[in-house]
C-alpha positions as CSV (number, residue, x, y, z in Angstrom):
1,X,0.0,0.0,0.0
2,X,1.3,3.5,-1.3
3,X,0.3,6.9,0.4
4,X,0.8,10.2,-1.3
5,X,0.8,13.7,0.5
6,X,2.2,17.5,0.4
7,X,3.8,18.3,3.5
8,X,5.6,21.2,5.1
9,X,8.9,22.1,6.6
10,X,6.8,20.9,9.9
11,X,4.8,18.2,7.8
12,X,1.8,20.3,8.3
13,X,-0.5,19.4,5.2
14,X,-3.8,21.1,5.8
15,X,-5.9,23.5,8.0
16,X,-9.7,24.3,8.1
17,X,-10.1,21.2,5.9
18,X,-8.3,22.5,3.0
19,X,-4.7,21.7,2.0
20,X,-2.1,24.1,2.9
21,X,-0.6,25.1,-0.5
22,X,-1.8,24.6,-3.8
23,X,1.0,23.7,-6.7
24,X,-0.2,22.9,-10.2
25,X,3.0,20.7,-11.0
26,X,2.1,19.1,-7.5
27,X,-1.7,18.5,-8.4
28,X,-0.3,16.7,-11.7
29,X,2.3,14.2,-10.1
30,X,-1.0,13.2,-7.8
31,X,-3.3,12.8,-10.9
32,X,-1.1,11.0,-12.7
33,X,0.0,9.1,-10.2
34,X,-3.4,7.9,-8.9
35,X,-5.1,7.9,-12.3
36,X,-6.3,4.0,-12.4
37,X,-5.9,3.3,-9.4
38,X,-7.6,2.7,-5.4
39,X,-7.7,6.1,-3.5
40,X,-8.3,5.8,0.1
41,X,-9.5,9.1,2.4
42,X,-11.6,10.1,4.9
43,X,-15.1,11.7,4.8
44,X,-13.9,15.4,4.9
45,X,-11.1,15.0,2.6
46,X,-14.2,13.8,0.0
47,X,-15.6,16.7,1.0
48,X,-13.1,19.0,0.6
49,X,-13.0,18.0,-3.2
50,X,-14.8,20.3,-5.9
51,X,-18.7,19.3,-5.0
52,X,-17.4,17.2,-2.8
53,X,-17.5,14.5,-5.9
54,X,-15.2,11.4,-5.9
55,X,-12.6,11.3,-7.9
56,X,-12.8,10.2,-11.1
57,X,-11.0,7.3,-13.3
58,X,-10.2,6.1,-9.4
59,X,-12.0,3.6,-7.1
60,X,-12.7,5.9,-4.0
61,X,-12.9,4.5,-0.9
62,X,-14.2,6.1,1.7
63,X,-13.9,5.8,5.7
64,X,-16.5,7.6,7.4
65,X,-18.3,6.8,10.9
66,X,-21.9,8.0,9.9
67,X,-23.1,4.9,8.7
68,X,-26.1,7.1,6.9
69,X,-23.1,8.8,4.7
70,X,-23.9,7.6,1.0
71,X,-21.5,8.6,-2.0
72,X,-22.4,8.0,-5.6
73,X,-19.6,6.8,-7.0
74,X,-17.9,5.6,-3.9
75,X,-17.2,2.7,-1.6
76,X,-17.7,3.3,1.7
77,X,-16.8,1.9,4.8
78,X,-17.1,2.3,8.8
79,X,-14.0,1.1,10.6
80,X,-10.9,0.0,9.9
81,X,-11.9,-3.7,9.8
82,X,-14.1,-2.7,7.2
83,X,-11.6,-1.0,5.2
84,X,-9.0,-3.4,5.5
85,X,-11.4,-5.9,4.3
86,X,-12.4,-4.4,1.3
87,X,-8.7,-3.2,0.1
88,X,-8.2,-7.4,0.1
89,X,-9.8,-6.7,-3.1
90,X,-7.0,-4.5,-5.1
91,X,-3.4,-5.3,-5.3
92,X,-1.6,-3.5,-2.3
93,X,0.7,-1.5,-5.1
94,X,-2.6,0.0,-6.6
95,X,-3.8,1.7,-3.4
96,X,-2.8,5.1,-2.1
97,X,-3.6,6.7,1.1
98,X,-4.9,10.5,0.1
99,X,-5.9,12.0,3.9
100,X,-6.9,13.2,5.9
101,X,-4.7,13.1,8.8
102,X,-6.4,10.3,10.8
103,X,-6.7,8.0,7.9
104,X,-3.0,8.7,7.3
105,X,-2.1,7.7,10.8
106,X,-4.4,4.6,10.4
107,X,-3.0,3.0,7.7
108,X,0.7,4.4,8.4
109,X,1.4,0.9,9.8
110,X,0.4,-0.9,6.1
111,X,2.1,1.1,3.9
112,X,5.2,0.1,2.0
113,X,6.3,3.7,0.2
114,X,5.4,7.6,0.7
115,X,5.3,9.7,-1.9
116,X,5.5,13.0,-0.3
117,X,6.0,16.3,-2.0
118,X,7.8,18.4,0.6
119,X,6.9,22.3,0.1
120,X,9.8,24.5,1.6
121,X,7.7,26.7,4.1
122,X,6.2,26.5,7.3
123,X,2.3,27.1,6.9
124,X,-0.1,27.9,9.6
125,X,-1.8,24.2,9.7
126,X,-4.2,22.4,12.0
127,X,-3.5,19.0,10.6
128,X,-0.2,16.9,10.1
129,X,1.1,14.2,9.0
130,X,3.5,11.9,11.0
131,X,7.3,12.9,10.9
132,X,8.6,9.8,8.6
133,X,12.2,11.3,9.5
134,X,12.1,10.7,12.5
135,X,10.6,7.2,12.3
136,X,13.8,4.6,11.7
137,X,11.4,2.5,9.9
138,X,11.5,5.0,7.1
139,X,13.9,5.6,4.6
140,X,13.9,8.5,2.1
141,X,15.2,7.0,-1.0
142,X,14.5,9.3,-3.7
143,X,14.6,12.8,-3.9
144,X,13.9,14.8,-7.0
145,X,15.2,18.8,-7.8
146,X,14.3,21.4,-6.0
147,X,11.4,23.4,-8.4
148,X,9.2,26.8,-7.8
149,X,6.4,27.4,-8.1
150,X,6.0,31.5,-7.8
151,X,8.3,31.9,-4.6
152,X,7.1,28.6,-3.3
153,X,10.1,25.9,-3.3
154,X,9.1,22.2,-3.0
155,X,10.5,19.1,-4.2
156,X,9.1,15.3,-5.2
157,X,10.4,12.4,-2.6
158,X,9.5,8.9,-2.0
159,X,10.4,7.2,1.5
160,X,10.4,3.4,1.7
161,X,9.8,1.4,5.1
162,X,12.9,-0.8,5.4
């Protein structure tokens, strides 16, 4: 299982359910990274998309608690029993781990490799995602040129768990 996130200098990567900084070159690595493929998130990271729509050309699967909570166009699921249940379904190098920050934390534990685009700035955020450089489980074994985007400075990386 794959995960794919922006984070900050303080791995900040959101606040008032929105994501911190928006990079076009950033939003194109994800799409064509995910295009085909299993995308796991919580409820309000659905809902922070454009009408709150899934995702399309992607199986969305959804973790929400309100068992009530219907999606057209998505799977969804209540716990993580549930969820880990239904990913059986999809070969583990298909899925990817989109957010929110407790689904992140949730399904840390399964995943094999991070890609995490690392923007060069500490943002005022209210949600973060776990510091995989500090965890010795976590190796970062690729990262790509530093690029700009206006005076924002980020760069591609993929960690591995050893």
């Amino acid at each position: 299982m794959n995960l794919i996130v922006n984070a900050d200098k303080n791995w900040g990567i959101g606040k008032n359910n929105e994501l911190l900084v928006h990079i076009p070159n950033d939003m194109k690595m994800f799409r064509n990274t995910t295009i085909g493929k299993v995308v796991v998130m919580g409820r309000k990271t659905l809902e922070s998309f454009p009408n709150g729509l899934p995702l399309v050309k992607r199986t969305n699967i959804v973790m929400t608690k309100n068992k009530d909570y219907d999606v057209k166009g998505a799977v969804i699921v209540h716990s993580k029993e549930e969820l880990l249940e239904e990913l059986k379904k999809y070969p583990q190098e298909d899925i990817f781990v989109i957010g929110g920050e407790s689904i992140y934390r949730m399904l840390l534990p399964y995943c094999s490799t991070a890609y995490v685009t690392r923007t060069d700035y500490a943002y005022d955020a209210d949600t973060y995602f776990p510091n995989l450089d500090e965890m010795e489980e976590w190796k970062l074994t690729e990262e790509g040129e530093e690029e700009t985007y206006f005076d924002i400075e980020y760069r591609f990386t993929k960690y591995e768990k050893l």
